[in-house]
N, C-alpha and C positions, 0 to 999 in steps of 0.2 A: 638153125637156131638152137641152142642150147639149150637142154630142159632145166629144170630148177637141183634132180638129181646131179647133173651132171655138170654145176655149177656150184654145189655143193661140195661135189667130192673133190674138187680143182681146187677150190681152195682150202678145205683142208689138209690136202695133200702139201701146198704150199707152206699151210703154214706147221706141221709136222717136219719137211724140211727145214723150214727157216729155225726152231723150236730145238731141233735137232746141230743145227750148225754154234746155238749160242754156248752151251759149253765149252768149246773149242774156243771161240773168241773171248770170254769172259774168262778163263784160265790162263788166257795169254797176255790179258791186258795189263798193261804196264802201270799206265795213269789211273789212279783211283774215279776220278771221274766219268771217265772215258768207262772203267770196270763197270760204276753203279749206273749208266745210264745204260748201258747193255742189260743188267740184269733186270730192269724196271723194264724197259722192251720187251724180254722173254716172258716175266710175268703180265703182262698184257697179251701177247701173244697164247699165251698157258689159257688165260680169262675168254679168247676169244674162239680157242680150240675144243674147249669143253660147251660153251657155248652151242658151235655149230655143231659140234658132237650130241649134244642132245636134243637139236633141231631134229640134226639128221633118222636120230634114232626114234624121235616122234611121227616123222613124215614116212618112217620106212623106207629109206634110201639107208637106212644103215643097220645091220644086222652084231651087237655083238656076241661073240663067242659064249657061250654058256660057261657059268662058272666052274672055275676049280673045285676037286672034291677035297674036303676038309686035309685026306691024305696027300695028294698031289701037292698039297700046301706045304703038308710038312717035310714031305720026302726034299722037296728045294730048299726049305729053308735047313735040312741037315746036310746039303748038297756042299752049302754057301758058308757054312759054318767048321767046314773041315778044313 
């Protein structure tokens, strides 16, 4: 049986893929309607992934990364800018 971590992480994982694939289809989309009901998905999909993202990070099934130093900040954003 599946613990609650490991039911977590599955579908976040899920929906990081799917979250990941909408750009692709909403820059291909031809029909305006077709375009905005895709991107109302992605943004619910967005709403549901921060969501379980700060379940996760409550319950400790989810560790993030320690922040950037104020440098490292800037060093990419001179990176991105050249």
């Amino acid at each position: 049986m599946l613990q609650d971590k490991d039911m977590v992480n599955d579908y976040l994982n899920g929906l990081n893929a799917s979250l990941s694939s909408y750009a692709g289809y909403i820059s291909e989309a031809n029909n305006i309607e077709l375009r905005q009901t895709l991107i109302e998905l992605r943004d619910q999909d967005e709403i549901r992934q921060r969501t379980l993202y700060e379940y996760a990070v409550q319950k400790g099934h989810y560790q993030p990364a320690a922040p950037a130093s104020e440098a490292a900040i800037q060093q990419v954003k001179s990176q991105l800018n050249q």
